[in-house]
C-alpha positions in Angstrom: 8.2 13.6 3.1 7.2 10.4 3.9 9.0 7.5 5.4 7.8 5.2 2.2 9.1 7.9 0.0 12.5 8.3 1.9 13.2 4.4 2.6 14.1 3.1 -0.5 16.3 6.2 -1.4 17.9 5.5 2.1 18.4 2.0 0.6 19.6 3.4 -2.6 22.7 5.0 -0.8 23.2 2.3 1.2 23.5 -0.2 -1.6 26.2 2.4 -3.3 28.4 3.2 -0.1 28.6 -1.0 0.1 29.9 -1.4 -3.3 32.5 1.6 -2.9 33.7 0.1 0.1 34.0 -3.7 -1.3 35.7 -1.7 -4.1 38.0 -0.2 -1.7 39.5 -3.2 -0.4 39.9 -4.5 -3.6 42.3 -2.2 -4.9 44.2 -2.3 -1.1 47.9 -3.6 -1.6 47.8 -6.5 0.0 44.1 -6.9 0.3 42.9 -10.7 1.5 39.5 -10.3 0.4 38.2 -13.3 -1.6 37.3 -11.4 -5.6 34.8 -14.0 -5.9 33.3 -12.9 -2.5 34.0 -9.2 -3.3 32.4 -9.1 -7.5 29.2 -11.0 -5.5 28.7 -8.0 -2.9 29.2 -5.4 -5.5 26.4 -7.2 -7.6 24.0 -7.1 -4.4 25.1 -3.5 -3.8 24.3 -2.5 -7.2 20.8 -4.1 -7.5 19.5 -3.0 -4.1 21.0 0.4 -5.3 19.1 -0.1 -8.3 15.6 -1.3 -6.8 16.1 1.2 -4.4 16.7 4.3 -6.5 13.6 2.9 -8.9 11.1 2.1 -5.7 11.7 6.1 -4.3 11.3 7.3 -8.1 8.0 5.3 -8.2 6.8 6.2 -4.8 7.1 10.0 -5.4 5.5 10.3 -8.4 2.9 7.8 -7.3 
């Protein structure tokens, strides 16, 4: 398998492992993590989950 084909899934799990760890120190007792901060990263985390599950999806069936 290619590395074009593997990168964005790479990405892809990336993006999710962010979000579930911002998520994480949410729910901490006693977190001091900012939720503005924290909502903000989840949104990046998803989308580059996103782009990255739907580029490695495009690039194997290309």
């Amino acid at each position: 398998m290619e590395m074009s084909v593997v990168f964005p899934f790479a990405v892809a799990l990336f993006g999710l492992y962010n979000t579930a760890v911002v998520d994480w120190e949410l729910t901490k007792p006693g977190s001091r993590v900012c939720p503005k901060c924290a909502y903000t990263r989840m949104v990046l985390g998803t989308v580059l989950a996103a782009w990255g599950a739907y580029e490695g999806v495009r690039r194997l069936g290309a």
